[in-house]
C-alpha positions in Angstrom: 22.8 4.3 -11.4 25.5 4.1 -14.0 26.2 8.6 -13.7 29.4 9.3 -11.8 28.0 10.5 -8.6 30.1 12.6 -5.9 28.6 12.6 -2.8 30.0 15.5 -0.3 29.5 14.9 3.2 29.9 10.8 2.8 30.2 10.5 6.8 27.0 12.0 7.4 23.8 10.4 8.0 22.3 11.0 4.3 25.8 10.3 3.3 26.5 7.1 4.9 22.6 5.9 3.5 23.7 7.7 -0.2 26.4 5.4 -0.5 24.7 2.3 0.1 22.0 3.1 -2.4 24.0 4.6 -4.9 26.6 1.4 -4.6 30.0 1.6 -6.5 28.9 4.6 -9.3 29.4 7.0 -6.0 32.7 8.6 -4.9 32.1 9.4 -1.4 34.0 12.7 0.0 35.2 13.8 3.4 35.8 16.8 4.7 38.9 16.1 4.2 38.7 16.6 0.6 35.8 19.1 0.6 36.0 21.4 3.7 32.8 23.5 3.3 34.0 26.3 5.2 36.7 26.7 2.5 34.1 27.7 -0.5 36.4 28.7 -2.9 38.4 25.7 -2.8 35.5 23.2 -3.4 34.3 24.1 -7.1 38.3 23.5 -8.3 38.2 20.1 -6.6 34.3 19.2 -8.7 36.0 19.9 -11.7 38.7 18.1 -11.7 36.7 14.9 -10.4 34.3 16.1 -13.2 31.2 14.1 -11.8 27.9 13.9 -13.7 26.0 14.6 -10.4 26.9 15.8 -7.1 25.0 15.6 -4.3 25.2 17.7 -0.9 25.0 15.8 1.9 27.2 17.9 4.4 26.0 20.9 6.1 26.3 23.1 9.3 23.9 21.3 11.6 24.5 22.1 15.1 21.6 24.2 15.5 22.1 25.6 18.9 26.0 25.9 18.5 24.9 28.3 15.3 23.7 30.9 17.2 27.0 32.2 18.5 28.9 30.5 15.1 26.2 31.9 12.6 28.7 33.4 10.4 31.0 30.0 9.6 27.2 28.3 9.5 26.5 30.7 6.9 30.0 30.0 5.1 28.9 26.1 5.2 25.2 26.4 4.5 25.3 29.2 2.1 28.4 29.7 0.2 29.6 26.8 0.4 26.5 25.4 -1.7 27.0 27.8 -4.5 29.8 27.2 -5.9 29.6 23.7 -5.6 26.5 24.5 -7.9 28.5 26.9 -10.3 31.2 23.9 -11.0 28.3 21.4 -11.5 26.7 24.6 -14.2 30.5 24.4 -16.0 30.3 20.8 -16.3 26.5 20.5 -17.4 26.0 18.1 -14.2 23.2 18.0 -11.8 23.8 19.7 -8.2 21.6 18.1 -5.5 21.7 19.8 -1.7 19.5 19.7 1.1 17.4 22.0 3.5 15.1 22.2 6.3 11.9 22.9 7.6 13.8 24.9 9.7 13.3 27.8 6.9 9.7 28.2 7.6 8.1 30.1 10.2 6.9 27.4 12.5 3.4 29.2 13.1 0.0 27.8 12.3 -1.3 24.4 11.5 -1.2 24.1 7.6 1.8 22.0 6.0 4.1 24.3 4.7 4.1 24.4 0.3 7.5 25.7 -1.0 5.9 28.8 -2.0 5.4 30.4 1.2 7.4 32.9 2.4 10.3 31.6 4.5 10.6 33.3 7.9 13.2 31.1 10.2 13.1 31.6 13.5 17.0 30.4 14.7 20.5 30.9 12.9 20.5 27.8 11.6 17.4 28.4 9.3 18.1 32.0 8.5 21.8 30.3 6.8 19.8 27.2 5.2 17.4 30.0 3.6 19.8 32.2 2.6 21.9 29.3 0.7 18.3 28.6 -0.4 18.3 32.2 -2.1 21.8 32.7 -2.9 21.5 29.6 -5.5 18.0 30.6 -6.5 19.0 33.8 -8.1 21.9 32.8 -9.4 20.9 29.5 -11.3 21.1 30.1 -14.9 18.0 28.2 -16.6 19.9 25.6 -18.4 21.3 24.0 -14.9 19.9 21.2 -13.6 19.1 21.2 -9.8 17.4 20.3 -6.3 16.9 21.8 -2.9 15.6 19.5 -1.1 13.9 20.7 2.3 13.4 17.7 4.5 12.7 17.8 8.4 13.7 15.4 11.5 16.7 13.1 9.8 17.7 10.2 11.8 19.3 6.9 11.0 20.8 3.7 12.9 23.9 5.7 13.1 25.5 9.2 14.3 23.7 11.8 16.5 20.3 12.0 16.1 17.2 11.8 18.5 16.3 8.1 17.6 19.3 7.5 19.1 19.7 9.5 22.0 16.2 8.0 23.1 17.2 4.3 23.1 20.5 5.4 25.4 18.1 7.7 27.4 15.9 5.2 27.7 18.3 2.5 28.8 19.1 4.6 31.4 16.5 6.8 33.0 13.1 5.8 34.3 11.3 8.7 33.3 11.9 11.2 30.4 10.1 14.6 29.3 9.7 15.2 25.8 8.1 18.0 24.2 5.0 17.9 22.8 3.6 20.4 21.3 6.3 20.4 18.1 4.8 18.5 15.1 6.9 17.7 12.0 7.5 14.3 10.2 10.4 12.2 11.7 12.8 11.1 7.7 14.9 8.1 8.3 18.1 8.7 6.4 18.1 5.7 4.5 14.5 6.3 2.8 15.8 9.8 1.8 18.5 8.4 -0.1 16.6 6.3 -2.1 14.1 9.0 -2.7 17.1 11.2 -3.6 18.2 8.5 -6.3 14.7 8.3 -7.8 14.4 11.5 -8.3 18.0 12.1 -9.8 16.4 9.3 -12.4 13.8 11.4 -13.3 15.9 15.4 -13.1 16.0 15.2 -17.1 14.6 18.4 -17.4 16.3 21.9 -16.1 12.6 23.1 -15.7 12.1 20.7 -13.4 14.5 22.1 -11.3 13.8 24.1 -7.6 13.1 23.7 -4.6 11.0 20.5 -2.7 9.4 19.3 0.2 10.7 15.7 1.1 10.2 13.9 4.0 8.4 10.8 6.4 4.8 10.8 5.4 2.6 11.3 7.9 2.9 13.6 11.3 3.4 13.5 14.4 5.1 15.1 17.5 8.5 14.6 19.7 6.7 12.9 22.1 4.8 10.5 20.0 7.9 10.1 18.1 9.8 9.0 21.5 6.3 6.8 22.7 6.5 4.6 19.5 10.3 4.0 19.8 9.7 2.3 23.0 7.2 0.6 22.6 8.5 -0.6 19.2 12.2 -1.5 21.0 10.2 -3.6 23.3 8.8 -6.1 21.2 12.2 -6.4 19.7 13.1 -7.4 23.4 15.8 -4.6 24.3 15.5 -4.1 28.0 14.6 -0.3 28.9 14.7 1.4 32.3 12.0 4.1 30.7 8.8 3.4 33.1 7.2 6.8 32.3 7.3 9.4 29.5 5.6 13.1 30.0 4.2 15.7 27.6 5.9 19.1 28.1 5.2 22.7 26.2 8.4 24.1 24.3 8.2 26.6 26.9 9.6 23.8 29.7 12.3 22.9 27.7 14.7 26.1 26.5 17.3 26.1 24.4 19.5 28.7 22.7 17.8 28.1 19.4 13.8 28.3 18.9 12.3 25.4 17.5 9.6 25.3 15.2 6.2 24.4 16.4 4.9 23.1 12.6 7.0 21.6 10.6 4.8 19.7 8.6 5.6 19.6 4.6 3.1 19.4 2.1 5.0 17.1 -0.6 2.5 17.2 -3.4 4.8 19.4 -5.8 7.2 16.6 -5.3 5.2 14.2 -6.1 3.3 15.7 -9.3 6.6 16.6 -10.9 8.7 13.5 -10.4 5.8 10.5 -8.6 8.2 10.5 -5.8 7.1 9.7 -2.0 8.9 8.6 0.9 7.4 6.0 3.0 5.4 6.2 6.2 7.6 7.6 9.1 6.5 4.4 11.3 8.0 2.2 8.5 11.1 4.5 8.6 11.5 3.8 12.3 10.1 -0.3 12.2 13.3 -0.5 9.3 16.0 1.8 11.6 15.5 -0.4 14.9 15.8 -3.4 12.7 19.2 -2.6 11.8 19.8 -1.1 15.5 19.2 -4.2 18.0 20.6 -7.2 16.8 
C-alpha cells in the first residue's frame, strides 16, 4: 500500500498484525506518542505527521476493569476517537477505528445487522457505542471513514483467550468454560489484512459507516477452547487438560455481563467492498502455527 499509513495502538494485537501487513508505508505509534486518554492532544500530533490514513488500533479493553474506570474508558473509546477523526477530516485522509459486538444487546439468536438498535449490556459497550455515535453525528459527508465492529480478537501474542487456554491447559487437568455464549472467534492477523483490503477499496465517502467484521462461521467459548486442544495436540504440545465442561454464564460471574449472541451478519460488508474474513478454524489452524514451534 503505497498511502502513508499511521497506525495508533502499534503494540496491540490488531496493531502488531497491521504492521506486518501494511509493511514499511505504516508508521506505527505508541502510547507514548498518542496517549488516548489525552484527546486533545492527539489530532495536533495527526496533523503534523499528516498521514493519508489512520487507523485505530488502541482502545480501552479491559472490560471488567471498565466498570468502576467507565469514565477514562469513555475518554479512550469515545473522545479519544473523534478527534483523531476531525484531524483526518482537515487533512482529507481516511480514519479507520474499531468496535465490538459488545454494542449489541446480546439477546436472541439472529446475527446482529448494523442497523439494529445498540443496547450494551456492560461499560465497556455503552463507551464503544457512544464513540460509535459521537463520530456518527459529527462526520461531515465529504470524510472518508470505518467503524469496524468485530468480536472475540485473539492472536499468537498478548492477552487474549487463545492464549490463556494453552497455559491453562498446560497446567490444569480439567477446565470449565462457558457455553452458552456464541460469537465468532477473529484472529488478529486476518483482521488486518481485511482492514487493508478494504482501505483499497474506501474511494468513496458514501461508502463510509459502520461494519460488521469478523471470523466466519460461529461458535461458542467452549467449542472455541475444545478445538484448541485438540488442534495443539496433533501439533504435539504436551497438555495436562484431561477434561473440559460446559457451564451456563450463570456459573461463571464476573463484574461485567457478557453477551450471549454475538454473532455478526457481515453481508453489508461484503456487498459494499467483496470483503470476507476467513473461517474462524482457519484463523486458529494459522495462530497455533505461529504459536508451537
Amino acid at each position: 500500500m503505497a498511502n502513508k499509513v499511521l497506525v495508533i495502538g502499534s503494540s496491540g494485537q490488531v496493531g502488531r498484525a497491521l504492521k506486518e501487513v501494511l509493511g514499511p508505508s505504516a508508521i506505527l505509534a505508541g502510547r507514548e506518542l498518542f496517549d488516548l486518554s489525552k484527546p486533545r492532544e492527539l489530532g495536533a500530533r495527526i496533523l503534523e505527521i499528516q498521514p493519508d490514513i489512520v487507523i485505530n488500533a488502541a482502545a480501552y479493553t479491559q472490560v471488567d476493569l471498565a466498570e468502576k474506570e467507565e469514565s477514562l474508558a469513555h475518554t479512550i473509546n469515545a473522545e479519544a476517537p473523534l478527534e483523531m477523526a476531525k484531524a483526518c477530516h482537515k487533512l482529507k485522509s481516511i480514519f479507520v477505528t474499531y468496535s465490538t459486538d459488545y454494542v449489541y444487546s446480546g439477546t436472541g439468536s439472529r446475527a446482529w445487522v448494523e442497523t439494529d438498535s445498540v443496547a450494551p449490556q456492560n461499560a465497556y459497550g455503552r463507551t464503544k457505542a457512544a464513540g460509535e455515535k459521537l463520530l456518527m453525528e459529527w462526520a461531515p459527508s465529504d470524510l472518508s471513514f470505518l467503524i469496524l465492529r468485530t468480536s472475540w480478537v485473539y492472536s499468537f501474542a498478548g492477552k487474549n483467550f487463545f492464549l490463556t487456554m494453552l497455559k491453562l491447559g498446560a497446567e490444569r487437568e480439567e477446565l470449565k468454560i462457558v457455553e452458552d455464549q456464541i460469537g465468532a472467534p477473529t484472529y488478529a492477523p486476518h483482521l488486518a489484512q481485511g482492514t487493508s483490503e478494504l482501505l483499497l477499496k474506501l474511494r468513496d465517502p458514501g461508502f463510509s459507516g459502520i461494519y460488521n467484521i469478523c471470523g466466519a462461521g460461529e461458535t461458542s467459548w467452549f467449542h472455541f477452547a475444545e478445538e484448541i486442544f485438540a488442534r495443539a495436540r496433533l501439533r504435539g504440545m504436551d497438555l495436562r487438560m484431561k477434561k473440559l465442561i460446559g457451564i451456563p454464564s450463570s456459573e461463571f460471574p464476573t463484574p461485567a455481563s457478557r453477551p450471549l449472541n454475538s454473532r455478526l451478519n457481515q453481508t453489508k460488508l461484503f456487498d459494499k467492498f467483496a470483503v470476507a474474513l476467513p473461517h474462524w478454524t482457519l484463523g486458529l489452524d494459522e495462530c497455533l502455527t505461529r504459536t508451537i514451534k
